[in-house]
PyMOL Python script that loads the backbone (N, CA, C, O; Angstrom):
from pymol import cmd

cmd.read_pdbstr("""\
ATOM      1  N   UNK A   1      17.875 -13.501  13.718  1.00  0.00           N
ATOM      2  CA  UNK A   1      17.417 -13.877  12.393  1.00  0.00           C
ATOM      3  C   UNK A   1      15.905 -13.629  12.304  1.00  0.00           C
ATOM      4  O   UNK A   1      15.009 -13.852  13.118  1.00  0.00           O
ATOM      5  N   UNK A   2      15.891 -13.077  11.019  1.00  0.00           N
ATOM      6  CA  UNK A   2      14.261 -12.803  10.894  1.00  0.00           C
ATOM      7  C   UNK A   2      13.923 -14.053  10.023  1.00  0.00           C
ATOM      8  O   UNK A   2      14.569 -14.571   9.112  1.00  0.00           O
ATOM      9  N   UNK A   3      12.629 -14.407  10.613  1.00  0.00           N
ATOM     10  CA  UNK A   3      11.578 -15.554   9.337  1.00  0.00           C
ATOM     11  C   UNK A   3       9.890 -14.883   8.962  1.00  0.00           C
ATOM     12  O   UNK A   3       8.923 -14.500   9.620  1.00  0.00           O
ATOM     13  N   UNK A   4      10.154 -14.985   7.909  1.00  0.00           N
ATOM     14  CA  UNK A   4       9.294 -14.379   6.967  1.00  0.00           C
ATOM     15  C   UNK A   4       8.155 -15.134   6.761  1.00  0.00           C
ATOM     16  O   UNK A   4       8.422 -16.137   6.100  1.00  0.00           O
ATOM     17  N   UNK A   5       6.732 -15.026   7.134  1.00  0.00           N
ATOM     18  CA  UNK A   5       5.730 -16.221   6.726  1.00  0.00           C
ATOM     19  C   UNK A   5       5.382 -15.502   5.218  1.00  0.00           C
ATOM     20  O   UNK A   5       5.601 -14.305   5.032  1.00  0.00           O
ATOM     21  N   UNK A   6       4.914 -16.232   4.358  1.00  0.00           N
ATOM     22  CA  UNK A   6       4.654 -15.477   3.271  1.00  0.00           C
ATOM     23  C   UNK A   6       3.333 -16.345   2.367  1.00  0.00           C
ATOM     24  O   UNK A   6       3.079 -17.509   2.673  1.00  0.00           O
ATOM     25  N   UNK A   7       2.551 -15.628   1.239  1.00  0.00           N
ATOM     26  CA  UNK A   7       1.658 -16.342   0.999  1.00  0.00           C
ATOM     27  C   UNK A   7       1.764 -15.895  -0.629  1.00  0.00           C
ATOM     28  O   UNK A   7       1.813 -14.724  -1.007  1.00  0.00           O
ATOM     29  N   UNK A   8       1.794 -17.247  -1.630  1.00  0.00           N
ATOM     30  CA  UNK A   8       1.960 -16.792  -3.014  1.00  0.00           C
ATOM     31  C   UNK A   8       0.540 -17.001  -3.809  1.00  0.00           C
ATOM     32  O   UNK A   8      -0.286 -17.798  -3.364  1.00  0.00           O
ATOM     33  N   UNK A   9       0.335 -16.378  -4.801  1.00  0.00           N
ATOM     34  CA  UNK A   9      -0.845 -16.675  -5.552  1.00  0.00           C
ATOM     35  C   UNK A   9      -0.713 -17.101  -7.256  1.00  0.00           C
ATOM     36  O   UNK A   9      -0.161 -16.378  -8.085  1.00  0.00           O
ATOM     37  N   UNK A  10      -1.143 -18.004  -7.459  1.00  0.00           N
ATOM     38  CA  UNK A  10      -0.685 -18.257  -9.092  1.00  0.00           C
ATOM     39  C   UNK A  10      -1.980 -17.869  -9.681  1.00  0.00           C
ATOM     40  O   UNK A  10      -2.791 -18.778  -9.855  1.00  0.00           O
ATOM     41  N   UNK A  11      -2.280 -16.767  -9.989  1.00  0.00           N
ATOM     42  CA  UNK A  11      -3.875 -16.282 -10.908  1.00  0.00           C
ATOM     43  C   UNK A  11      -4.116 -17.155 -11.542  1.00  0.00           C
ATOM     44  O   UNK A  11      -4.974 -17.960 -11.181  1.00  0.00           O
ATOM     45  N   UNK A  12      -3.358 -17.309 -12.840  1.00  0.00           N
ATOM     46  CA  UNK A  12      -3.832 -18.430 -14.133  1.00  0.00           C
ATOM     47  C   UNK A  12      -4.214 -19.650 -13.514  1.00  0.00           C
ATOM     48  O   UNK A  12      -4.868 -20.389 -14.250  1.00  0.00           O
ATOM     49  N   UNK A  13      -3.959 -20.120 -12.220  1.00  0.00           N
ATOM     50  CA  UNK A  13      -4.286 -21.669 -11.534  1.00  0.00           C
ATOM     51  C   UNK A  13      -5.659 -21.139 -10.192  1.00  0.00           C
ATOM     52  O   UNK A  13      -6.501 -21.848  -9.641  1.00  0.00           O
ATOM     53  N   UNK A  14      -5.388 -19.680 -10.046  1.00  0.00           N
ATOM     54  CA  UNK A  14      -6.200 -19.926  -8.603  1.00  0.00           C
ATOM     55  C   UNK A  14      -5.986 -20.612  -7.469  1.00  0.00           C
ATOM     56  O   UNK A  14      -6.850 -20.900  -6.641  1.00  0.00           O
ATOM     57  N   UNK A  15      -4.425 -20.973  -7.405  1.00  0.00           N
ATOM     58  CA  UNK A  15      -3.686 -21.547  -6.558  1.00  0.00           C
ATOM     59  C   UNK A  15      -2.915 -20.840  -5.426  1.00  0.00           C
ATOM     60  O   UNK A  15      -1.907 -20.171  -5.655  1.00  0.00           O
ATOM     61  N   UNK A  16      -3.440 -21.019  -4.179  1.00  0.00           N
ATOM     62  CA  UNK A  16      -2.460 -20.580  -3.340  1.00  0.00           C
ATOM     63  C   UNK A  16      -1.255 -21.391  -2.724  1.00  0.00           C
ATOM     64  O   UNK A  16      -1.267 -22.621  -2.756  1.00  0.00           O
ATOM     65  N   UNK A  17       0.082 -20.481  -2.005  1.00  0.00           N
ATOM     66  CA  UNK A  17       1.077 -21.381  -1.667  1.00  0.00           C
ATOM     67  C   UNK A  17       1.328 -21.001  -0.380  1.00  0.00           C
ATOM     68  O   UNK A  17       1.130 -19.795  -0.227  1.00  0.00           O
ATOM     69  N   UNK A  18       1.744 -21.659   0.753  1.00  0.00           N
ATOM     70  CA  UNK A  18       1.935 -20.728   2.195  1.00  0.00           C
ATOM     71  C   UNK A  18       3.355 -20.994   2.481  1.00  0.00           C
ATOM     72  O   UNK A  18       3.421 -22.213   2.638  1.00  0.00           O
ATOM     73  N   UNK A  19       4.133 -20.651   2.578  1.00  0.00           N
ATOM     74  CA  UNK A  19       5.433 -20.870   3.438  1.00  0.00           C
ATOM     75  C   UNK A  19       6.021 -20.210   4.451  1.00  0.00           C
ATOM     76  O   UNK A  19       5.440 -19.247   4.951  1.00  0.00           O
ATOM     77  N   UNK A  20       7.018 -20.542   4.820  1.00  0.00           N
ATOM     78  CA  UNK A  20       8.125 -19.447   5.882  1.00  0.00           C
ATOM     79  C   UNK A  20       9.751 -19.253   5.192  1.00  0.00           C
ATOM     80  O   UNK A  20       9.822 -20.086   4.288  1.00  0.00           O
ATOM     81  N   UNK A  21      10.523 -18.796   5.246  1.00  0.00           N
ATOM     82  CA  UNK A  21      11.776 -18.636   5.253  1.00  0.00           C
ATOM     83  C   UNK A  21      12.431 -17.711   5.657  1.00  0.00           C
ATOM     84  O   UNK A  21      11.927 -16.888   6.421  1.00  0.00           O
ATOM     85  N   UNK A  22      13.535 -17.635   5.299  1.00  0.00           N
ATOM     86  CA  UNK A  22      14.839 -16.561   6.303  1.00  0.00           C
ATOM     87  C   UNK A  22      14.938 -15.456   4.997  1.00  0.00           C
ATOM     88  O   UNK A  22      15.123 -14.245   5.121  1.00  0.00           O
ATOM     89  N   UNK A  23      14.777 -16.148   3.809  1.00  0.00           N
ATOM     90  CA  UNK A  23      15.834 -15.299   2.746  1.00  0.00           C
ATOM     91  C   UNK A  23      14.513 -15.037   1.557  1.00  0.00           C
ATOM     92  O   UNK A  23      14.418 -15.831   0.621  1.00  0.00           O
ATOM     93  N   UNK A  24      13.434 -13.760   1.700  1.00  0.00           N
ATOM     94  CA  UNK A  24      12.082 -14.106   0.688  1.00  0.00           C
ATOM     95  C   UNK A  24      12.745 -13.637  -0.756  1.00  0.00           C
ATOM     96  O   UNK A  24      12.021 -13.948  -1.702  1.00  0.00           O
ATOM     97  N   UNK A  25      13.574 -13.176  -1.008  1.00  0.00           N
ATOM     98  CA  UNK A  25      14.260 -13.070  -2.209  1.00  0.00           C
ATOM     99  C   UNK A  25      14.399 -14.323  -3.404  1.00  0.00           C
ATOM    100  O   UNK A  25      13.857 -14.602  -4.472  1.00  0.00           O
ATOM    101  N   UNK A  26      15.388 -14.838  -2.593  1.00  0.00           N
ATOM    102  CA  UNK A  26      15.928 -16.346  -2.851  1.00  0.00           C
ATOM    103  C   UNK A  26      14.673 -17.092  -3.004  1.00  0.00           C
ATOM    104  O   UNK A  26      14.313 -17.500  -4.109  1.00  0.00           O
ATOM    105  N   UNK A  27      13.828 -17.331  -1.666  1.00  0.00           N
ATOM    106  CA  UNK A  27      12.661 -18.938  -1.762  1.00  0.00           C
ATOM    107  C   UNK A  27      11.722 -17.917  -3.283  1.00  0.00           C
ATOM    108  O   UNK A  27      11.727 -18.341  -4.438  1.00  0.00           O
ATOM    109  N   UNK A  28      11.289 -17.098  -3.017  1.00  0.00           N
ATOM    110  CA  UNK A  28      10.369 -16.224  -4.478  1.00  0.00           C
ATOM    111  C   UNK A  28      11.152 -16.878  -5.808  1.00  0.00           C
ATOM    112  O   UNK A  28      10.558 -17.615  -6.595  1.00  0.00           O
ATOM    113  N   UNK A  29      12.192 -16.607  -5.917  1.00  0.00           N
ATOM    114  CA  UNK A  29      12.794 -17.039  -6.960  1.00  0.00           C
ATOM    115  C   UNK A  29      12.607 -18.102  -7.481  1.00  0.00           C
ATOM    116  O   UNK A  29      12.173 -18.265  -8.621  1.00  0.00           O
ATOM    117  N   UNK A  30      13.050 -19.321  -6.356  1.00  0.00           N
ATOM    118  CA  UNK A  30      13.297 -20.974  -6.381  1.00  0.00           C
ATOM    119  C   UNK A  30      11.959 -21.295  -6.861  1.00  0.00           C
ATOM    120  O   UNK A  30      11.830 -22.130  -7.757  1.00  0.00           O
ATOM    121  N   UNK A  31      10.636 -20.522  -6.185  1.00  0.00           N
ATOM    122  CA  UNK A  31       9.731 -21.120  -6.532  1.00  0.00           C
ATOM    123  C   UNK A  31       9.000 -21.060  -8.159  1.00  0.00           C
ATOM    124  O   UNK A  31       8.167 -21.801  -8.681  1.00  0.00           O
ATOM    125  N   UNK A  32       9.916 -19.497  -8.816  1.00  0.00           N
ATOM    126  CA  UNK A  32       9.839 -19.622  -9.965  1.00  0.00           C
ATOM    127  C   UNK A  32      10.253 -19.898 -10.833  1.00  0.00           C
ATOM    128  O   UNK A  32       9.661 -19.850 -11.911  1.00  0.00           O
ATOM    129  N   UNK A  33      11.701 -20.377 -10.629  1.00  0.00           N
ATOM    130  CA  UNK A  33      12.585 -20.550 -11.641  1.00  0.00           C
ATOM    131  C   UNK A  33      13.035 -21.956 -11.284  1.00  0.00           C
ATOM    132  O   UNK A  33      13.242 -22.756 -12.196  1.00  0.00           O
ATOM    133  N   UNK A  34      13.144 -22.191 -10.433  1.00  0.00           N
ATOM    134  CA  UNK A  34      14.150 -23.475 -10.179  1.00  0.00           C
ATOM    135  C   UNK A  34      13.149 -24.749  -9.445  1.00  0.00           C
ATOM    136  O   UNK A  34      11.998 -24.454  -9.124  1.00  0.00           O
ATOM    137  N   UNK A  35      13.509 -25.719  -9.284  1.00  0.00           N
ATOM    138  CA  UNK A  35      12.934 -26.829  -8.946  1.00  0.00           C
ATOM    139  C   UNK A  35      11.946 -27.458  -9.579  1.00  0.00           C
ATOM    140  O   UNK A  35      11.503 -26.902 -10.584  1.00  0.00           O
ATOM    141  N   UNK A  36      11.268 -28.963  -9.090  1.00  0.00           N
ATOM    142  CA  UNK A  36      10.619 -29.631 -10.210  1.00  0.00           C
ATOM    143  C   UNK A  36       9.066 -30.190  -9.036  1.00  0.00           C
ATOM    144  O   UNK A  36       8.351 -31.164  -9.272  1.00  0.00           O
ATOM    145  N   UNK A  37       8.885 -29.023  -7.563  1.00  0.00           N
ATOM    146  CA  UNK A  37       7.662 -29.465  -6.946  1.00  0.00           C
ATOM    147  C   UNK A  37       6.965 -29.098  -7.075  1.00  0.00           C
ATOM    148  O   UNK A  37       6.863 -28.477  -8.133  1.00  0.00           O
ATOM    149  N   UNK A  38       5.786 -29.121  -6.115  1.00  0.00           N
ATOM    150  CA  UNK A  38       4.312 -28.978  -6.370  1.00  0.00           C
ATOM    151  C   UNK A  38       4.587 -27.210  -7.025  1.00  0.00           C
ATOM    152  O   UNK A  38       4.067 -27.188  -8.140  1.00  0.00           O
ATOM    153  N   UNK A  39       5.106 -26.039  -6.747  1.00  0.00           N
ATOM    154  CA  UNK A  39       4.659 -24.887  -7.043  1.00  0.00           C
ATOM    155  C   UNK A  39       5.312 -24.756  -8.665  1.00  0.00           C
ATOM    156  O   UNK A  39       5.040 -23.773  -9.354  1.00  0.00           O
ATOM    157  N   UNK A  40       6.196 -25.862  -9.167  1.00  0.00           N
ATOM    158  CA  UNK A  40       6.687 -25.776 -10.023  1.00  0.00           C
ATOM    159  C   UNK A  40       5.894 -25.747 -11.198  1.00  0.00           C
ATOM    160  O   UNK A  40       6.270 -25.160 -12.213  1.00  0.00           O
ATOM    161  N   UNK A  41       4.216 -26.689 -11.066  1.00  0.00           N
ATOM    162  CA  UNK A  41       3.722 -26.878 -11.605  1.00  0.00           C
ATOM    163  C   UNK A  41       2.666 -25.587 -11.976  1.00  0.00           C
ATOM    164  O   UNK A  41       2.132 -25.318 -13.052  1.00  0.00           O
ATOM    165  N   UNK A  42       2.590 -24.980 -10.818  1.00  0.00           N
ATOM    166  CA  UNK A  42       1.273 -23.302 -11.294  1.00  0.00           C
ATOM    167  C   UNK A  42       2.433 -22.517 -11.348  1.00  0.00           C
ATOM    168  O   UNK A  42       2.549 -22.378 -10.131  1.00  0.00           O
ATOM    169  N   UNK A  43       3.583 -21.763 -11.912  1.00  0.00           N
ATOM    170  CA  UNK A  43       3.971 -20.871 -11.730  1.00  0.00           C
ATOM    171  C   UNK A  43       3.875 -20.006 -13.135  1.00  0.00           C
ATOM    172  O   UNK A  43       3.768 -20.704 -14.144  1.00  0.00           O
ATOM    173  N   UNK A  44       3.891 -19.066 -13.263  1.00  0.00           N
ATOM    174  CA  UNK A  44       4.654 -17.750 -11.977  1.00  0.00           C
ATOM    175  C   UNK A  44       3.507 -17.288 -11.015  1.00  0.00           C
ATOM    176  O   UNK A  44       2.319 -17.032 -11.211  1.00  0.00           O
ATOM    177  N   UNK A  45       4.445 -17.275  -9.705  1.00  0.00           N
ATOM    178  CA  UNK A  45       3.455 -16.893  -7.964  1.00  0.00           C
ATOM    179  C   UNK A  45       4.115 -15.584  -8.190  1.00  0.00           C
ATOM    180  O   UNK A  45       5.228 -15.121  -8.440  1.00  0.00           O
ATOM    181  N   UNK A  46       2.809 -15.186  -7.969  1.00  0.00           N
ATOM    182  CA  UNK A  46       2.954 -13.458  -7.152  1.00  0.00           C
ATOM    183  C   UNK A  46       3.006 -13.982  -5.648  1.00  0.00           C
ATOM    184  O   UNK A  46       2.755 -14.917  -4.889  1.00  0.00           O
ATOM    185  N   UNK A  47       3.471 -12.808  -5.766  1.00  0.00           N
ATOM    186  CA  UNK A  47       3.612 -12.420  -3.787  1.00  0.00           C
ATOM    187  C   UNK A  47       2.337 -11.835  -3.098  1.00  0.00           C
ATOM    188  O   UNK A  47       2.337 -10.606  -3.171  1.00  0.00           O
ATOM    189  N   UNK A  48       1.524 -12.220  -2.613  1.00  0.00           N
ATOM    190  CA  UNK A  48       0.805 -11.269  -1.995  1.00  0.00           C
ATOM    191  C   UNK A  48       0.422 -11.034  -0.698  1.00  0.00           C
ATOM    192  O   UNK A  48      -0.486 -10.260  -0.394  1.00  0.00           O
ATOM    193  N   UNK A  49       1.240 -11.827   0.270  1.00  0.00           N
ATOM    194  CA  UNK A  49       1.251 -11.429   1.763  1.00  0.00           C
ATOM    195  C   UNK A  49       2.404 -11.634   2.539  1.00  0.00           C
ATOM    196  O   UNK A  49       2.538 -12.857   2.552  1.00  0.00           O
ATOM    197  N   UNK A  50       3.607 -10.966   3.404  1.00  0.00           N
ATOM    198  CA  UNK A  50       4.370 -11.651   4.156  1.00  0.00           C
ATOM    199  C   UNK A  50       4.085 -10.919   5.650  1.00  0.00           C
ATOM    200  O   UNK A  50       3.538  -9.826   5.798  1.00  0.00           O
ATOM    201  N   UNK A  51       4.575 -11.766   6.679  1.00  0.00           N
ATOM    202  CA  UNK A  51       4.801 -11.252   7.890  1.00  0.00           C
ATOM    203  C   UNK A  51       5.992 -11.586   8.722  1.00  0.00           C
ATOM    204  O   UNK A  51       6.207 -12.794   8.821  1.00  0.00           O
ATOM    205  N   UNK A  52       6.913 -10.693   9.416  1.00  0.00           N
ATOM    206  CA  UNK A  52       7.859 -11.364   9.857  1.00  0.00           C
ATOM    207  C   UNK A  52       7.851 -11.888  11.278  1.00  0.00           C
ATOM    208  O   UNK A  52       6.715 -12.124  11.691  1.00  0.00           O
ATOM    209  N   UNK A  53       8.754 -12.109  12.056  1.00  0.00           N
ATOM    210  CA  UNK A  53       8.396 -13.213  13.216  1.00  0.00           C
ATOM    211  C   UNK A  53      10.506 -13.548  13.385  1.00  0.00           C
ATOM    212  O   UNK A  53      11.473 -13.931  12.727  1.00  0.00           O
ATOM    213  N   UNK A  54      10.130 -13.069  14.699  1.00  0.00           N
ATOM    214  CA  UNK A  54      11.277 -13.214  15.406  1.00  0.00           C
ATOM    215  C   UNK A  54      12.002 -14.806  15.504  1.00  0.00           C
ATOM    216  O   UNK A  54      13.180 -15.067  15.263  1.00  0.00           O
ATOM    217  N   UNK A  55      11.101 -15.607  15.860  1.00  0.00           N
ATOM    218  CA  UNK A  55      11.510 -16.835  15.977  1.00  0.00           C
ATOM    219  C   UNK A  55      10.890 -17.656  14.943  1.00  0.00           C
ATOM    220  O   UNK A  55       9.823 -17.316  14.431  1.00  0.00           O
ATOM    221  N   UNK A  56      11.511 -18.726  14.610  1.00  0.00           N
ATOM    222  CA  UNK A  56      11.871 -19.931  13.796  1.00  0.00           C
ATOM    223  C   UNK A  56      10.159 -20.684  14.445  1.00  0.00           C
ATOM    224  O   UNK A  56       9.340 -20.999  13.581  1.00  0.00           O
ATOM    225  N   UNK A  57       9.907 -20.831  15.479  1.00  0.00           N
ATOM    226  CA  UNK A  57       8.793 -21.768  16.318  1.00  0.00           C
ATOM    227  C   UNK A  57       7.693 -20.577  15.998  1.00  0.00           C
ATOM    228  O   UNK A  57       6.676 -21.250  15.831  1.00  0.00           O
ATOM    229  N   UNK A  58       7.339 -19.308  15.832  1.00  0.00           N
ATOM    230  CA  UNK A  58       6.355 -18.393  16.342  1.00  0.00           C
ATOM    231  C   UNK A  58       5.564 -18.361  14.789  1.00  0.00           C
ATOM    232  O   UNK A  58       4.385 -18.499  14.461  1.00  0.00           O
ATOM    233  N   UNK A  59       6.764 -18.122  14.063  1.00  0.00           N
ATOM    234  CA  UNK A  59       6.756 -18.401  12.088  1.00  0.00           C
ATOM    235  C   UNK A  59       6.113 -20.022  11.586  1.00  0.00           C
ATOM    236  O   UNK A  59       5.461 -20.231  10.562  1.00  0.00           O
ATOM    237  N   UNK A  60       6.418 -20.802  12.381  1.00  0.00           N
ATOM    238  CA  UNK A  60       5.962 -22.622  12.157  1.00  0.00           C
ATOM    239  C   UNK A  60       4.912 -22.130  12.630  1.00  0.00           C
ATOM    240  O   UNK A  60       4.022 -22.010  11.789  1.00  0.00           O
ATOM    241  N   UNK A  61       4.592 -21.706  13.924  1.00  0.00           N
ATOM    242  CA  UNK A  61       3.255 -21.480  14.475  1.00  0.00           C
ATOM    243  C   UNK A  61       2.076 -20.963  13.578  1.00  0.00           C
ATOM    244  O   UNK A  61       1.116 -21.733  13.544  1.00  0.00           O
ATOM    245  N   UNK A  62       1.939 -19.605  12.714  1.00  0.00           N
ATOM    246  CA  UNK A  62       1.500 -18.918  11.967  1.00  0.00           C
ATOM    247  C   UNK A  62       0.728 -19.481  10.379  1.00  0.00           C
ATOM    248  O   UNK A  62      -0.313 -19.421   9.725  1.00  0.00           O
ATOM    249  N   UNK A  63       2.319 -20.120  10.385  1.00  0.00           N
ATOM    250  CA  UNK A  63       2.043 -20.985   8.449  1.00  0.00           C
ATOM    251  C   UNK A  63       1.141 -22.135   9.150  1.00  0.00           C
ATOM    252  O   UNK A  63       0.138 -22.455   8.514  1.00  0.00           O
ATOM    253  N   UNK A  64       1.342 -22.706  10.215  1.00  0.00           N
ATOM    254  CA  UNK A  64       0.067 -23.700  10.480  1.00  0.00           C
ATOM    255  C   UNK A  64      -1.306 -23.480  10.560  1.00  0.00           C
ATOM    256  O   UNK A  64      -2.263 -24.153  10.176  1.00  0.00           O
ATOM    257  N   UNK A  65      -1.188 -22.008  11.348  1.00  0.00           N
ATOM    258  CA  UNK A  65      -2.989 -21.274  11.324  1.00  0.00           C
ATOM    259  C   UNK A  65      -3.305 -21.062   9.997  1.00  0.00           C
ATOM    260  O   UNK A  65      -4.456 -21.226   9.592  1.00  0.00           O
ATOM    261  N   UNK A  66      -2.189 -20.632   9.113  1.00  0.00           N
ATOM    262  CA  UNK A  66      -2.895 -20.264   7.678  1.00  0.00           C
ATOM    263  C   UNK A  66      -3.292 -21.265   7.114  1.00  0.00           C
ATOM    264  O   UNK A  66      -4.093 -21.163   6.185  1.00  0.00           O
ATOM    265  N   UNK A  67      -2.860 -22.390   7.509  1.00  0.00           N
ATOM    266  CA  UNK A  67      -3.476 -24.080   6.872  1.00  0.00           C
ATOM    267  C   UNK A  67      -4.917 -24.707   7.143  1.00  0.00           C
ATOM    268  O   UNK A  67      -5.633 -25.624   6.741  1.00  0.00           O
ATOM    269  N   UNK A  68      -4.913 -23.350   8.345  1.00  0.00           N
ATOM    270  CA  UNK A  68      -6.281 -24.231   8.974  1.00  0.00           C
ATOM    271  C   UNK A  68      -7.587 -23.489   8.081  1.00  0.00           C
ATOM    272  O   UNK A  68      -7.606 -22.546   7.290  1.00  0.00           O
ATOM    273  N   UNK A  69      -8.832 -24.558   8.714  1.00  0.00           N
ATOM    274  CA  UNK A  69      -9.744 -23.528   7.437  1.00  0.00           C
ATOM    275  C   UNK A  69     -10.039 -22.187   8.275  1.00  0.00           C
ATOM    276  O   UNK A  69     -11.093 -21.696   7.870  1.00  0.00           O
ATOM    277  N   UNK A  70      -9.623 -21.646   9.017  1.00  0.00           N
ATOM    278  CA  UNK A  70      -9.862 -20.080   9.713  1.00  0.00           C
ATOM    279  C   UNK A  70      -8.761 -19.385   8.790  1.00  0.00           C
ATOM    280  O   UNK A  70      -9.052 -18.445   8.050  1.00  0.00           O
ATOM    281  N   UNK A  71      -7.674 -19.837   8.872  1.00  0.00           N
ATOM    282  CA  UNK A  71      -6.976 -19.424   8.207  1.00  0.00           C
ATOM    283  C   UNK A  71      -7.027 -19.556   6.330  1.00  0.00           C
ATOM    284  O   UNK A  71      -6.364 -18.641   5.842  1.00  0.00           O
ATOM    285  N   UNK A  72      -7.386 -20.081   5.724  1.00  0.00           N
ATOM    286  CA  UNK A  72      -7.027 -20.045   4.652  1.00  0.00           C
ATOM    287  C   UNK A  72      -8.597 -19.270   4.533  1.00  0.00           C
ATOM    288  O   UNK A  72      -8.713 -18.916   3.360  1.00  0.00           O
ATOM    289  N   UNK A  73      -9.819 -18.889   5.319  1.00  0.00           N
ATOM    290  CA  UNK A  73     -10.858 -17.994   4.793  1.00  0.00           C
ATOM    291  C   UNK A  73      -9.897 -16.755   4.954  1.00  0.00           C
ATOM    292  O   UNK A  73      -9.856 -16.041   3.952  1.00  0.00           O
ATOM    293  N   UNK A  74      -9.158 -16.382   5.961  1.00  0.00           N
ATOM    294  CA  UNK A  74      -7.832 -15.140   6.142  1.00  0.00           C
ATOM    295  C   UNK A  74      -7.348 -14.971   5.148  1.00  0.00           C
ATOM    296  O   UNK A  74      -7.100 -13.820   4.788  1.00  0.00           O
ATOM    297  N   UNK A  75      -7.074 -15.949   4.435  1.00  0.00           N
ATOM    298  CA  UNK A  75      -5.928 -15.856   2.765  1.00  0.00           C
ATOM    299  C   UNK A  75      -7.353 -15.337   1.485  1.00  0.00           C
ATOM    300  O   UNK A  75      -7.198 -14.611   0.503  1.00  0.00           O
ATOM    301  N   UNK A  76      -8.661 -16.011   1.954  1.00  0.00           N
ATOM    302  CA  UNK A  76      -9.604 -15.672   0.599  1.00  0.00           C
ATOM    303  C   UNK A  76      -9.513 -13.630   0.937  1.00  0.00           C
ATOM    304  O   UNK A  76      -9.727 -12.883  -0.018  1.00  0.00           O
ATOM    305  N   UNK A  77      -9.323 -13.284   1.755  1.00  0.00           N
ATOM    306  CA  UNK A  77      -9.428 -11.974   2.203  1.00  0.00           C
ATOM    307  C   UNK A  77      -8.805 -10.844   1.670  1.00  0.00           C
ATOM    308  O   UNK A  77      -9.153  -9.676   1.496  1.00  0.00           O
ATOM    309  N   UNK A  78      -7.207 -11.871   1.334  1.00  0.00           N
ATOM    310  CA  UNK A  78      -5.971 -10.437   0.866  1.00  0.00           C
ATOM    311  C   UNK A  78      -6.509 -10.416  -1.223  1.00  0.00           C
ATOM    312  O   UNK A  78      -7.108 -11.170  -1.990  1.00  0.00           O
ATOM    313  N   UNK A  79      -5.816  -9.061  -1.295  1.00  0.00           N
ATOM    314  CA  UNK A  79      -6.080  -8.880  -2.266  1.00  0.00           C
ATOM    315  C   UNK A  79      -5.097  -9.602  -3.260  1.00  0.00           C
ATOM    316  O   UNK A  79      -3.947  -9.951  -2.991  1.00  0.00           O
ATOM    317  N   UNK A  80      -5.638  -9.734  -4.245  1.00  0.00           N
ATOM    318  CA  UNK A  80      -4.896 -11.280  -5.030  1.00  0.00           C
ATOM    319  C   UNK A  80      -4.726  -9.791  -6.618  1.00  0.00           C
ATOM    320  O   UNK A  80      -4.229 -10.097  -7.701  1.00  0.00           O
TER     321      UNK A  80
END
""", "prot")
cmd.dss("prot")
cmd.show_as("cartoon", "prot")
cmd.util.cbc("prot")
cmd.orient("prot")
């Protein structure tokens, strides 16, 4: 199984989102169309970074560095 780290951007908010999943089709979607959480509130997210990752632990590993502030100066970097 592949897991996908991925990073969304809501322009009109200047909001970024970080996650992981198995299926980036599906979670892209959910986060625009469906549900009532935090991304529910800035949407529509563009897509603008994923990476994949063999394991489930290596992918948790990754979305945590992007949380950190090394990481989220990494996220001011990609093109939005």
């Amino acid at each position: 199984m592949i897991y996908t780290v991925y990073i969304l951007f809501a322009p009109q908010y200047n909001k970024h989102y970080t996650g992981f999943t198995t299926d980036l089709e599906l979670r892209l979607k959910s986060h625009n169309e469906f549900g009532k959480d935090w991304t529910a509130r800035y949407r529509p997210w563009k897509l603008i970074y994923t990476k994949e990752f063999d394991t489930k632990a290596l992918a948790m590993a990754f979305e945590k560095w992007l949380k950190t502030g090394v990481g989220r100066d990494f996220v001011k970097t990609l093109p939005h």
